[in-house]
PDB file of N, CA, C, O and CB in Angstrom:
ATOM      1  N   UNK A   1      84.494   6.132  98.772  1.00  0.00           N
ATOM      2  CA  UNK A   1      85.800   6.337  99.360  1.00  0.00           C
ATOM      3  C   UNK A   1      85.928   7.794  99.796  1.00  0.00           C
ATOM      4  O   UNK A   1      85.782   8.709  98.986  1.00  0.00           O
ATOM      5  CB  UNK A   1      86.920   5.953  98.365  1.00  0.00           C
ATOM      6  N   UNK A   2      86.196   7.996 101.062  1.00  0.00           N
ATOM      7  CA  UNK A   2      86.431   9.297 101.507  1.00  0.00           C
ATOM      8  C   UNK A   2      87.840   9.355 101.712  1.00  0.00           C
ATOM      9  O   UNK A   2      88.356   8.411 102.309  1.00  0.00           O
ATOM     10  CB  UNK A   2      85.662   9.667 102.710  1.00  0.00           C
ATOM     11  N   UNK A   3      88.836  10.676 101.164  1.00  0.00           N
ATOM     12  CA  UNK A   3      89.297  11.332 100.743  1.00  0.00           C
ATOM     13  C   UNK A   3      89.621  12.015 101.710  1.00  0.00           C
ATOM     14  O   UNK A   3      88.623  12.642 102.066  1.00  0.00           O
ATOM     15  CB  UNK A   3      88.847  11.674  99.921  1.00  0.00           C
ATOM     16  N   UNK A   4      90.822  12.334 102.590  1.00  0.00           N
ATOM     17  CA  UNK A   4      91.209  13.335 103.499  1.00  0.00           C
ATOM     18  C   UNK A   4      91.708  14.670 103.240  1.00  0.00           C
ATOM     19  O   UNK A   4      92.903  14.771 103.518  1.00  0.00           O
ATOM     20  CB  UNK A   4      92.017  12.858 104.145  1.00  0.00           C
ATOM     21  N   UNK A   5      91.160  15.749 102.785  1.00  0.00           N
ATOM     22  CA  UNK A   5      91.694  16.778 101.856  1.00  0.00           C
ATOM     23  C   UNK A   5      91.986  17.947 103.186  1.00  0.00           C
ATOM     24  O   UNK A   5      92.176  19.156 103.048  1.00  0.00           O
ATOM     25  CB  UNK A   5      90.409  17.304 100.421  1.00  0.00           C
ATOM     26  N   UNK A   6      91.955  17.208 104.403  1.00  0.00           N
ATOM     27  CA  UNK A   6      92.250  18.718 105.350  1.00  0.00           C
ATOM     28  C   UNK A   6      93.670  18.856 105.149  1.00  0.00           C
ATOM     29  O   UNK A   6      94.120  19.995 105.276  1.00  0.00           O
ATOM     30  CB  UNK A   6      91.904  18.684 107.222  1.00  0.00           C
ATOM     31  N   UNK A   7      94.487  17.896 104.852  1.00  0.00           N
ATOM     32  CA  UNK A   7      95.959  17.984 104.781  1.00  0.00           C
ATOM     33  C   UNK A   7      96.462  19.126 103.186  1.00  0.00           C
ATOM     34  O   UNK A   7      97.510  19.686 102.863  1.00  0.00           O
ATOM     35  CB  UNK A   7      96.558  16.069 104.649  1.00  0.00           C
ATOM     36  N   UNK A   8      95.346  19.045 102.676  1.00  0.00           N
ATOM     37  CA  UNK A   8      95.574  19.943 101.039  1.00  0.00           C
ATOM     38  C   UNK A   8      94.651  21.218 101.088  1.00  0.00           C
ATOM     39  O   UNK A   8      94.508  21.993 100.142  1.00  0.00           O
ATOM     40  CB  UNK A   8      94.962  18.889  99.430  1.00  0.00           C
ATOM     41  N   UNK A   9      94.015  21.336 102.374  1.00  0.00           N
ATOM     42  CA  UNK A   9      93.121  22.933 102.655  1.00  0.00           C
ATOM     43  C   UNK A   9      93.419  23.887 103.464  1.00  0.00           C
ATOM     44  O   UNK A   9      92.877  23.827 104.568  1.00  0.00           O
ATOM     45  CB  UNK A   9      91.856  22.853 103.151  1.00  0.00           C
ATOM     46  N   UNK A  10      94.032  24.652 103.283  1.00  0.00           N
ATOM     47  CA  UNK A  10      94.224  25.566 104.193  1.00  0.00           C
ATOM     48  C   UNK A  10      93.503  26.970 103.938  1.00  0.00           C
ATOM     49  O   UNK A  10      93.757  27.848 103.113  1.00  0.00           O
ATOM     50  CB  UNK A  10      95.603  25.679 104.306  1.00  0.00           C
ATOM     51  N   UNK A  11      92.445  26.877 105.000  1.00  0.00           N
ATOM     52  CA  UNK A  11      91.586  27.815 105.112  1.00  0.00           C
ATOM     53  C   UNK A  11      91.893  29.070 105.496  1.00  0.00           C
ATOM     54  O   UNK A  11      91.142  30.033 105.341  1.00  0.00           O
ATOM     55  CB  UNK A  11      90.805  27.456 105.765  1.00  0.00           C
ATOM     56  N   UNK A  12      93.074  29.107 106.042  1.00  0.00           N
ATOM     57  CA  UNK A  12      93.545  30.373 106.022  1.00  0.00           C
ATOM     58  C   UNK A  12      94.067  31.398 104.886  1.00  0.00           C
ATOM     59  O   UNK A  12      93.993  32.624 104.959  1.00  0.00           O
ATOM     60  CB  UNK A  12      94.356  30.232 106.729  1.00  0.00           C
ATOM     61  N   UNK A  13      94.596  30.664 103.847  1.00  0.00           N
ATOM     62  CA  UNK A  13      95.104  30.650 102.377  1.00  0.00           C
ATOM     63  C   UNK A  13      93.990  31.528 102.172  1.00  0.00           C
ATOM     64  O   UNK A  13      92.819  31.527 102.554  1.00  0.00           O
ATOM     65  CB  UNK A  13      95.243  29.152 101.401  1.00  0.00           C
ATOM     66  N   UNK A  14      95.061  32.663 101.087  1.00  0.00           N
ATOM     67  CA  UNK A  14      93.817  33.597 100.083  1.00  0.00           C
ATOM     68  C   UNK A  14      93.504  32.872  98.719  1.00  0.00           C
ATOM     69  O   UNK A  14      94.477  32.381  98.146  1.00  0.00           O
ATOM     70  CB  UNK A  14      94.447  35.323  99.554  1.00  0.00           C
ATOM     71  N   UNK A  15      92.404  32.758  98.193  1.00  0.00           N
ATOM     72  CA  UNK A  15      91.484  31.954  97.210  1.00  0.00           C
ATOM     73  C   UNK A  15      90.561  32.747  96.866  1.00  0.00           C
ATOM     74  O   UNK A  15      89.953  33.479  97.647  1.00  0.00           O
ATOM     75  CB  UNK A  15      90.846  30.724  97.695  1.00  0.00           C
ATOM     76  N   UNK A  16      90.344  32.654  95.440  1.00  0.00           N
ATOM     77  CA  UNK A  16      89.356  32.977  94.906  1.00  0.00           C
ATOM     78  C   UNK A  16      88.217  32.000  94.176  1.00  0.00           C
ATOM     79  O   UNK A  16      87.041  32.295  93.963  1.00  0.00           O
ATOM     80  CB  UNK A  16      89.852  33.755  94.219  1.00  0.00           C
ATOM     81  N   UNK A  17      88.973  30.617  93.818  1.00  0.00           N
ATOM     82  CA  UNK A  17      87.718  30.032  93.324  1.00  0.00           C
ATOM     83  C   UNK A  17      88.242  28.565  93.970  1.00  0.00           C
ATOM     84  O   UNK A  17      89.359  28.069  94.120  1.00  0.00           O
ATOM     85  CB  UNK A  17      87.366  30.172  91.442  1.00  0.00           C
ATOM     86  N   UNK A  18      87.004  28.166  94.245  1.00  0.00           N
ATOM     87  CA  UNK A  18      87.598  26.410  94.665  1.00  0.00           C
ATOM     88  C   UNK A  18      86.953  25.917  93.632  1.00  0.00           C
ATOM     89  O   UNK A  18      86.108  26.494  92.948  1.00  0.00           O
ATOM     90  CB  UNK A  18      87.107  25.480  96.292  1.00  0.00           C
ATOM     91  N   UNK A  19      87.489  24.490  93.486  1.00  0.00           N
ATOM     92  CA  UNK A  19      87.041  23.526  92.670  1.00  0.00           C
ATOM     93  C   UNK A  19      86.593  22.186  93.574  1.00  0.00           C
ATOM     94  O   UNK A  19      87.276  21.598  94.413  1.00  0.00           O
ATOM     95  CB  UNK A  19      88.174  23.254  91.620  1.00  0.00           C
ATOM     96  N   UNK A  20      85.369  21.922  93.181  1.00  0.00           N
ATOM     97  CA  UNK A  20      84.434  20.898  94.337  1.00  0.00           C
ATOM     98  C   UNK A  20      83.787  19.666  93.162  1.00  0.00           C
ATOM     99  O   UNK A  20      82.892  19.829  92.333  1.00  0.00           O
ATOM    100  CB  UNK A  20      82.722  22.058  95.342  1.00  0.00           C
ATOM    101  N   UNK A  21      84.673  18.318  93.475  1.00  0.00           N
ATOM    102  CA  UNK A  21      84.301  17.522  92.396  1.00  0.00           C
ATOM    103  C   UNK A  21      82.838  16.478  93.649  1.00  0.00           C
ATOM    104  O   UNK A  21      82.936  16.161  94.834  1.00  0.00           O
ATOM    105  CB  UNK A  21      86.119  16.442  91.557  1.00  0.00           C
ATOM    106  N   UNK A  22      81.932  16.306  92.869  1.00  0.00           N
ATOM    107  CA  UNK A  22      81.292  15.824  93.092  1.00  0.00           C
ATOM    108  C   UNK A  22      80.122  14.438  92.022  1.00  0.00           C
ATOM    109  O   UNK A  22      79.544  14.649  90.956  1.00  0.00           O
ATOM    110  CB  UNK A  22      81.080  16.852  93.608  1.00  0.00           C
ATOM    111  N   UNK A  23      80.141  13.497  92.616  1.00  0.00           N
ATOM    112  CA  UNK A  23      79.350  12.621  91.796  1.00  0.00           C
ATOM    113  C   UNK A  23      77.784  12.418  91.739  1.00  0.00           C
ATOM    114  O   UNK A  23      77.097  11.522  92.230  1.00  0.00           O
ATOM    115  CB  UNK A  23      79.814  11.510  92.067  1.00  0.00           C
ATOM    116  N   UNK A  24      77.386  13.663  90.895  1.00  0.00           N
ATOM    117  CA  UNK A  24      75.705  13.788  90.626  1.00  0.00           C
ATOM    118  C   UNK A  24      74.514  12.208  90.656  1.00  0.00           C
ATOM    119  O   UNK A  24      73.286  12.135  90.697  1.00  0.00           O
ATOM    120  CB  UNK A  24      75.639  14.498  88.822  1.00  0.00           C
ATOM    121  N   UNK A  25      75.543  11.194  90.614  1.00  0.00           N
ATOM    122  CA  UNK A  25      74.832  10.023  90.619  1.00  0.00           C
ATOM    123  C   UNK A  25      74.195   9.409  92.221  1.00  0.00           C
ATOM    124  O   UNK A  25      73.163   8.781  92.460  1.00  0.00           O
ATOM    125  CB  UNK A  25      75.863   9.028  89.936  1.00  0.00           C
ATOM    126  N   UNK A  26      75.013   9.771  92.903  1.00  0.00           N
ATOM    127  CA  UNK A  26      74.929   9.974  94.383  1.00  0.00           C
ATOM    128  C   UNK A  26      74.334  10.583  95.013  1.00  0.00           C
ATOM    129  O   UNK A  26      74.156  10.445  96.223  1.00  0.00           O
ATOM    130  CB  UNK A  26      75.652  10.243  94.843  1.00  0.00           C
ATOM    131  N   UNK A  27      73.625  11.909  93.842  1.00  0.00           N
ATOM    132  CA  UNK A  27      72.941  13.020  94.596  1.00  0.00           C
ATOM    133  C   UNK A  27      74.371  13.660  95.515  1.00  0.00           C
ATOM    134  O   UNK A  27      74.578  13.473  96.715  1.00  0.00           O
ATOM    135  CB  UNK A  27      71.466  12.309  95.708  1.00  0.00           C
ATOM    136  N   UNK A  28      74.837  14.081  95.001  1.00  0.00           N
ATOM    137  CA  UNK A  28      76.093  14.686  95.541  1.00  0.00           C
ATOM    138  C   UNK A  28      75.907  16.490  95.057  1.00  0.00           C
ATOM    139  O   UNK A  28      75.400  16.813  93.983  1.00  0.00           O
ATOM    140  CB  UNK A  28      77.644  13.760  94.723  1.00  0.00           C
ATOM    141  N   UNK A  29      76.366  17.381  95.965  1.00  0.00           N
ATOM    142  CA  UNK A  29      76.291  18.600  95.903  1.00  0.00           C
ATOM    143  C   UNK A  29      77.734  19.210  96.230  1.00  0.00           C
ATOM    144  O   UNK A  29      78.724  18.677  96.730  1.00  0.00           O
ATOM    145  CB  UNK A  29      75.214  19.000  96.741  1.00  0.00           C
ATOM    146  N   UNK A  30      77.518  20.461  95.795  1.00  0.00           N
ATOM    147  CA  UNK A  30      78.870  21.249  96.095  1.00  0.00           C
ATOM    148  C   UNK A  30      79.015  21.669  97.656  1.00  0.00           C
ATOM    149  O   UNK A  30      80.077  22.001  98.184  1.00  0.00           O
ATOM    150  CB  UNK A  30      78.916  22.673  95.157  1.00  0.00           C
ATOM    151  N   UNK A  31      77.483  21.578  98.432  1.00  0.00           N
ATOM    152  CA  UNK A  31      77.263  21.782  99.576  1.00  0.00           C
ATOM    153  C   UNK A  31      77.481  20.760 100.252  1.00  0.00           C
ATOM    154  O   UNK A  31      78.275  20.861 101.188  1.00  0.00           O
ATOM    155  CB  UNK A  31      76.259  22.219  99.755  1.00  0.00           C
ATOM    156  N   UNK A  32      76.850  19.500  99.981  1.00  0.00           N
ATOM    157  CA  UNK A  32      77.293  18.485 100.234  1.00  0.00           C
ATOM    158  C   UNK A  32      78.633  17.625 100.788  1.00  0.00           C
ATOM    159  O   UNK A  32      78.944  17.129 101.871  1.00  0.00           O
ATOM    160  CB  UNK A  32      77.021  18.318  99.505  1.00  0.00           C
ATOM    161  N   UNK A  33      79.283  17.724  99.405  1.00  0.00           N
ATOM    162  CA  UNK A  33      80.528  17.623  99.152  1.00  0.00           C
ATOM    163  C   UNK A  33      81.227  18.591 100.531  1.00  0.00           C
ATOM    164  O   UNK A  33      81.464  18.025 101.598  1.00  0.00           O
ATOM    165  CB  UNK A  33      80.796  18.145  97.519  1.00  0.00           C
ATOM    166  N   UNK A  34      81.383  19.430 100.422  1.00  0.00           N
ATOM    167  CA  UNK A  34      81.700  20.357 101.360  1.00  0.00           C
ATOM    168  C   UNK A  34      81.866  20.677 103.147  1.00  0.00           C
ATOM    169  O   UNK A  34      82.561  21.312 103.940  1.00  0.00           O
ATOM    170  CB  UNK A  34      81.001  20.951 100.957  1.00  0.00           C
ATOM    171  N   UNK A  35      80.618  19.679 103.087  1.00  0.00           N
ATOM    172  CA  UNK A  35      80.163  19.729 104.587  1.00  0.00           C
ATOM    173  C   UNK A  35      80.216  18.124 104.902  1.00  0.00           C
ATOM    174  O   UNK A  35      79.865  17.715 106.008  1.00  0.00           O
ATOM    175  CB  UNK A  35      78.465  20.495 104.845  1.00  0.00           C
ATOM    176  N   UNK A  36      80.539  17.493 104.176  1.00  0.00           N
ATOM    177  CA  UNK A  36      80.940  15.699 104.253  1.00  0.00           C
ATOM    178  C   UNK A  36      82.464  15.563 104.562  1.00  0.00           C
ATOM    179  O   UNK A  36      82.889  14.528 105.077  1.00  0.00           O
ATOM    180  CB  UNK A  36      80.662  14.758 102.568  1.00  0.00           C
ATOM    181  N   UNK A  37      83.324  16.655 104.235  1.00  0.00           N
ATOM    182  CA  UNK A  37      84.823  16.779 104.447  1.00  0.00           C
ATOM    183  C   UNK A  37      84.617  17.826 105.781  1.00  0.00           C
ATOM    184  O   UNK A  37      85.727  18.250 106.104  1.00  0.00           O
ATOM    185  CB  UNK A  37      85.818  17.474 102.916  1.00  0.00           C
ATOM    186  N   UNK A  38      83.988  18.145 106.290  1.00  0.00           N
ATOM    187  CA  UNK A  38      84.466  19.028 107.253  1.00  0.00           C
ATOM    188  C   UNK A  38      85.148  20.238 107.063  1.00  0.00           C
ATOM    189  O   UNK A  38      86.045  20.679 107.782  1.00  0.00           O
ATOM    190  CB  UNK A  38      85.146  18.439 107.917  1.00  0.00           C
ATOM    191  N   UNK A  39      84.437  21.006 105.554  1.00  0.00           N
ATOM    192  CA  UNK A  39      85.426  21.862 105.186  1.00  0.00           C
ATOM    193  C   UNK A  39      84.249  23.171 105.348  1.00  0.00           C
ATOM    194  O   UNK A  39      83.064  22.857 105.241  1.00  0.00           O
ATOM    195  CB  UNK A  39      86.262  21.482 103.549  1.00  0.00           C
ATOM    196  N   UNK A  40      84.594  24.565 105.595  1.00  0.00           N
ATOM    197  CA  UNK A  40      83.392  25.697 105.715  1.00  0.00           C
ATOM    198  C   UNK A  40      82.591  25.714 104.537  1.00  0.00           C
ATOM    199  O   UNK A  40      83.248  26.186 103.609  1.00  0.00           O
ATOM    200  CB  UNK A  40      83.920  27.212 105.903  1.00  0.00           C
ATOM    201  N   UNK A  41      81.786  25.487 104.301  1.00  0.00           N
ATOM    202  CA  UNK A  41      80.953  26.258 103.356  1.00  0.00           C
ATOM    203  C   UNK A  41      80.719  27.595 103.257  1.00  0.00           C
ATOM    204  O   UNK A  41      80.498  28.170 102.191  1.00  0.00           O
ATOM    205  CB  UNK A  41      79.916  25.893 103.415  1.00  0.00           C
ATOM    206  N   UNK A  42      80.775  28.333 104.790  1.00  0.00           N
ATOM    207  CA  UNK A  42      80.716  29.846 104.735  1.00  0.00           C
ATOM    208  C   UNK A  42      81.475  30.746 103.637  1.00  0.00           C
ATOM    209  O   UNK A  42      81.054  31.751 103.064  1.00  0.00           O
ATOM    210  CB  UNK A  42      81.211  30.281 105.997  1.00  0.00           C
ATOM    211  N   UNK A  43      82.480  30.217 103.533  1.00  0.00           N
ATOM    212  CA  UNK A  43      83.065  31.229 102.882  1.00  0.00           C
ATOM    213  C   UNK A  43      83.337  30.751 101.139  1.00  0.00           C
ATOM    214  O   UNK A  43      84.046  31.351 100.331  1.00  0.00           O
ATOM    215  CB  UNK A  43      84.460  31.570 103.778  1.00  0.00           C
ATOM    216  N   UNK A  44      82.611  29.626 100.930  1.00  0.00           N
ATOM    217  CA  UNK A  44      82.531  29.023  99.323  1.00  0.00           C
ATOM    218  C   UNK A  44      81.227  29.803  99.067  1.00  0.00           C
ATOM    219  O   UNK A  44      80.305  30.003  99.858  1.00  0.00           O
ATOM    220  CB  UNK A  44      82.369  27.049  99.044  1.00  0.00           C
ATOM    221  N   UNK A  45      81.364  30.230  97.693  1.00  0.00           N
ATOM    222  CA  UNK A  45      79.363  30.712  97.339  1.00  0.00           C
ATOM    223  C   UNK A  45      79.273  29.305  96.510  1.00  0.00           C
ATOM    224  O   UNK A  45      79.585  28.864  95.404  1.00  0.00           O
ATOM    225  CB  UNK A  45      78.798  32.695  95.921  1.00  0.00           C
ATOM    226  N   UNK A  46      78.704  28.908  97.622  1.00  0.00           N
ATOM    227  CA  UNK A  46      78.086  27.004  97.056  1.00  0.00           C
ATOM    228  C   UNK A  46      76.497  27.471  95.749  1.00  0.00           C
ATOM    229  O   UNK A  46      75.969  26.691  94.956  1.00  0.00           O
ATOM    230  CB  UNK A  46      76.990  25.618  99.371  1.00  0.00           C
ATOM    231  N   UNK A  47      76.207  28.680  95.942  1.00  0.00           N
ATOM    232  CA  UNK A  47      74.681  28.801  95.431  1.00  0.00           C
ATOM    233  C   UNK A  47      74.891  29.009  93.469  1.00  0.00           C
ATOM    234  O   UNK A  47      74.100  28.628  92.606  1.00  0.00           O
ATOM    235  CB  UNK A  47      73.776  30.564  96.402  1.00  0.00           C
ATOM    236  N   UNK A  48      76.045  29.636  93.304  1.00  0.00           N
ATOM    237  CA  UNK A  48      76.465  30.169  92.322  1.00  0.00           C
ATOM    238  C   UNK A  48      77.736  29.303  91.602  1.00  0.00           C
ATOM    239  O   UNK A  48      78.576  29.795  90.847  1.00  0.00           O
ATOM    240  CB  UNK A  48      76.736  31.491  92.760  1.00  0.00           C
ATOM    241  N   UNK A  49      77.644  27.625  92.110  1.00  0.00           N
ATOM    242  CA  UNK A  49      78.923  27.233  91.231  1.00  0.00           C
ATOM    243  C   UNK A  49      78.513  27.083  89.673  1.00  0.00           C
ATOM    244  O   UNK A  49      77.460  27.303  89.074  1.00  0.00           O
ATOM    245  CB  UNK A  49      79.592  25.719  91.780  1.00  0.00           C
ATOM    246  N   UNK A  50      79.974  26.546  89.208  1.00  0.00           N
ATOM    247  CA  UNK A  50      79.954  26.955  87.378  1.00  0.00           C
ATOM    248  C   UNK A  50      80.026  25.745  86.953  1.00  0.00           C
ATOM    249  O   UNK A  50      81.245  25.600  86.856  1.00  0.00           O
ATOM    250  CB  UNK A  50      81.294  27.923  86.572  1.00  0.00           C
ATOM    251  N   UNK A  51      79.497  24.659  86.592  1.00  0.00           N
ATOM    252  CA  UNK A  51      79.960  23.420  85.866  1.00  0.00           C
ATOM    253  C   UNK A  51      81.355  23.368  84.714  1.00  0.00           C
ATOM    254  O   UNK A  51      81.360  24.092  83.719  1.00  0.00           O
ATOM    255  CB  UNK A  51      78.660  23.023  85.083  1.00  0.00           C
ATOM    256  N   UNK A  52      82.214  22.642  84.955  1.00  0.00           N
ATOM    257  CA  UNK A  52      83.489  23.075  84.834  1.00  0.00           C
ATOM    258  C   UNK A  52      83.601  21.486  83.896  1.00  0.00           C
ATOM    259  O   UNK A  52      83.887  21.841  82.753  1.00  0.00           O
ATOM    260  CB  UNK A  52      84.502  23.491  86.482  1.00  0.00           C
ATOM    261  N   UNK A  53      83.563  20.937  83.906  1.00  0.00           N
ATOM    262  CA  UNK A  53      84.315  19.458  83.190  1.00  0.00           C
ATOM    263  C   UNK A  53      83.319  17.969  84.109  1.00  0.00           C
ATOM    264  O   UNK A  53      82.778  18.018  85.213  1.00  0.00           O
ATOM    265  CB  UNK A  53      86.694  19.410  83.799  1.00  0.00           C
ATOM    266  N   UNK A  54      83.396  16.720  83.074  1.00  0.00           N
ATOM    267  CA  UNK A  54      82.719  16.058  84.007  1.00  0.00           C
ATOM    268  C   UNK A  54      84.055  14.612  83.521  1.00  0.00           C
ATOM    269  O   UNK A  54      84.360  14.152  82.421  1.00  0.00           O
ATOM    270  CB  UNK A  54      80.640  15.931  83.714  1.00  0.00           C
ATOM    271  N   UNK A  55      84.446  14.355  84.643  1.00  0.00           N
ATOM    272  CA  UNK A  55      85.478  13.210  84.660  1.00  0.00           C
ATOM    273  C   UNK A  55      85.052  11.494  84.921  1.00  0.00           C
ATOM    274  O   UNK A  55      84.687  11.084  86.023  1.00  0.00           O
ATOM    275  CB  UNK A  55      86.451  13.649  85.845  1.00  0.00           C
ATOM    276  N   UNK A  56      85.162  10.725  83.850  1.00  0.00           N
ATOM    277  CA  UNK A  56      84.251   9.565  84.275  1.00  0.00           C
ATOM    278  C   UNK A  56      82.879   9.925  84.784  1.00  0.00           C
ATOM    279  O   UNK A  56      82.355   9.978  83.672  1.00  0.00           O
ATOM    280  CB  UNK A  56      84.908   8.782  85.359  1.00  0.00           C
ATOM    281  N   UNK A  57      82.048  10.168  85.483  1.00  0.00           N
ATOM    282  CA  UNK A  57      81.108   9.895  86.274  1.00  0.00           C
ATOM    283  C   UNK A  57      81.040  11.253  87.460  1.00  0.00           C
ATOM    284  O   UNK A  57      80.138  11.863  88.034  1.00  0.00           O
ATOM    285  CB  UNK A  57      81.425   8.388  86.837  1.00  0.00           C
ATOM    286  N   UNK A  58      82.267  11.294  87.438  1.00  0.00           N
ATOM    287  CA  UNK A  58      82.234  12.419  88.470  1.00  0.00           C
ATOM    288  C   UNK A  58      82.023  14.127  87.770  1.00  0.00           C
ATOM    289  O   UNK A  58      82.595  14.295  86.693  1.00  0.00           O
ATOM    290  CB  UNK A  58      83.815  12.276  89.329  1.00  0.00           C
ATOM    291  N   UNK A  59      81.229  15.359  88.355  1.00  0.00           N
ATOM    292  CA  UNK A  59      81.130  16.326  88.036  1.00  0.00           C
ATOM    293  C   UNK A  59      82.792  17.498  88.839  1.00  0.00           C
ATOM    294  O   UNK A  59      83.150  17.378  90.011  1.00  0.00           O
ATOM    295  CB  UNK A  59      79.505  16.505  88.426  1.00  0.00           C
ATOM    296  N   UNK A  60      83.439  18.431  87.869  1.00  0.00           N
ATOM    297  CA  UNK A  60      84.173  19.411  88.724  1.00  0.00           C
ATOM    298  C   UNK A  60      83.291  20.570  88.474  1.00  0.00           C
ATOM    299  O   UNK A  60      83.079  21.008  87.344  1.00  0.00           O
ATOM    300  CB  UNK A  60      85.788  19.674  88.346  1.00  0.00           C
ATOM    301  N   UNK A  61      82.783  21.052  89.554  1.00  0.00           N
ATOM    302  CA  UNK A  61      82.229  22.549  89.309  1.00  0.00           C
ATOM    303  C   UNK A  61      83.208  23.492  90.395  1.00  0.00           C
ATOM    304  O   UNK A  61      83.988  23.275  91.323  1.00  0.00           O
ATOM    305  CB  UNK A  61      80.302  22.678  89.741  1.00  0.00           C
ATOM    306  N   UNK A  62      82.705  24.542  89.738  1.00  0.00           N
ATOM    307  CA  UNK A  62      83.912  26.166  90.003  1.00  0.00           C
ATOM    308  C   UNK A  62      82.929  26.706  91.099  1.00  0.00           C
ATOM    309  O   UNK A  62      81.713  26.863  90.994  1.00  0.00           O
ATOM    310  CB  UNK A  62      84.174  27.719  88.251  1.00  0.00           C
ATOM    311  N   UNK A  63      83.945  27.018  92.449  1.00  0.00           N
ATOM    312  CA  UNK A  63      82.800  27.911  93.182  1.00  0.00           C
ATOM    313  C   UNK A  63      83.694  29.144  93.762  1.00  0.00           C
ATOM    314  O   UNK A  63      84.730  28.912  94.386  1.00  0.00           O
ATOM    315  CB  UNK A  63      81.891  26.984  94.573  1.00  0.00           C
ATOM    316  N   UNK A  64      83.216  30.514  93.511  1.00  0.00           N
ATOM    317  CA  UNK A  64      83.530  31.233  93.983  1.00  0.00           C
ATOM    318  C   UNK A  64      84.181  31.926  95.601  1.00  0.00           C
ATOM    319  O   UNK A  64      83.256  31.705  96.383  1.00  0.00           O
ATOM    320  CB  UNK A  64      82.870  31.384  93.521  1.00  0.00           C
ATOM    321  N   UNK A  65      84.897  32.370  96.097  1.00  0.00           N
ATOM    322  CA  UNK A  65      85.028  32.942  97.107  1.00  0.00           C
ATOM    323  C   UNK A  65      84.004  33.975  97.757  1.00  0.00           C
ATOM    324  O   UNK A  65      84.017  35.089  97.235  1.00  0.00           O
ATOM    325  CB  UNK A  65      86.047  33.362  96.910  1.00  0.00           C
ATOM    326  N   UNK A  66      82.971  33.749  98.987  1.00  0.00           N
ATOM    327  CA  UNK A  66      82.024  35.139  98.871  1.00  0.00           C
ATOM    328  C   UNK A  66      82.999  36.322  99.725  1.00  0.00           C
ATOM    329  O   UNK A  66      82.602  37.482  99.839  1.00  0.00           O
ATOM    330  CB  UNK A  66      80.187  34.884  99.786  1.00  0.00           C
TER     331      UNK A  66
END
């Protein structure tokens, strides 16, 4: 199920950490994830996220602002 989150992103907004849930069973990535919504990766540090909680099945990891 894809998820329309452009209505809850505003890339213009100042941020310091996003939170990128993804399902590791899928082979799912924070990069992934990311670039499947149409959202920048440029400005997430996708290389350096933090494993944060894992919900049912699904992973939340922490990714920084670069």
């Amino acid at each position: 199920m894809k998820i329309d989150v452009k209505g809850h992103f505003i890339p213009l907004m100042a941020y310091y950490r996003a939170l990128v849930l993804m399902d590791p069973e899928n082979a799912q990535t924070p990069t992934s994830v990311l670039e499947e919504r149409d959202l920048d990766s440029v400005l997430v540090d996708v290389e350096a996220f933090r494993p944060v909680e894992i919900f049912n099945k699904n992973l939340a990891a922490e990714c920084s602002r670069k």
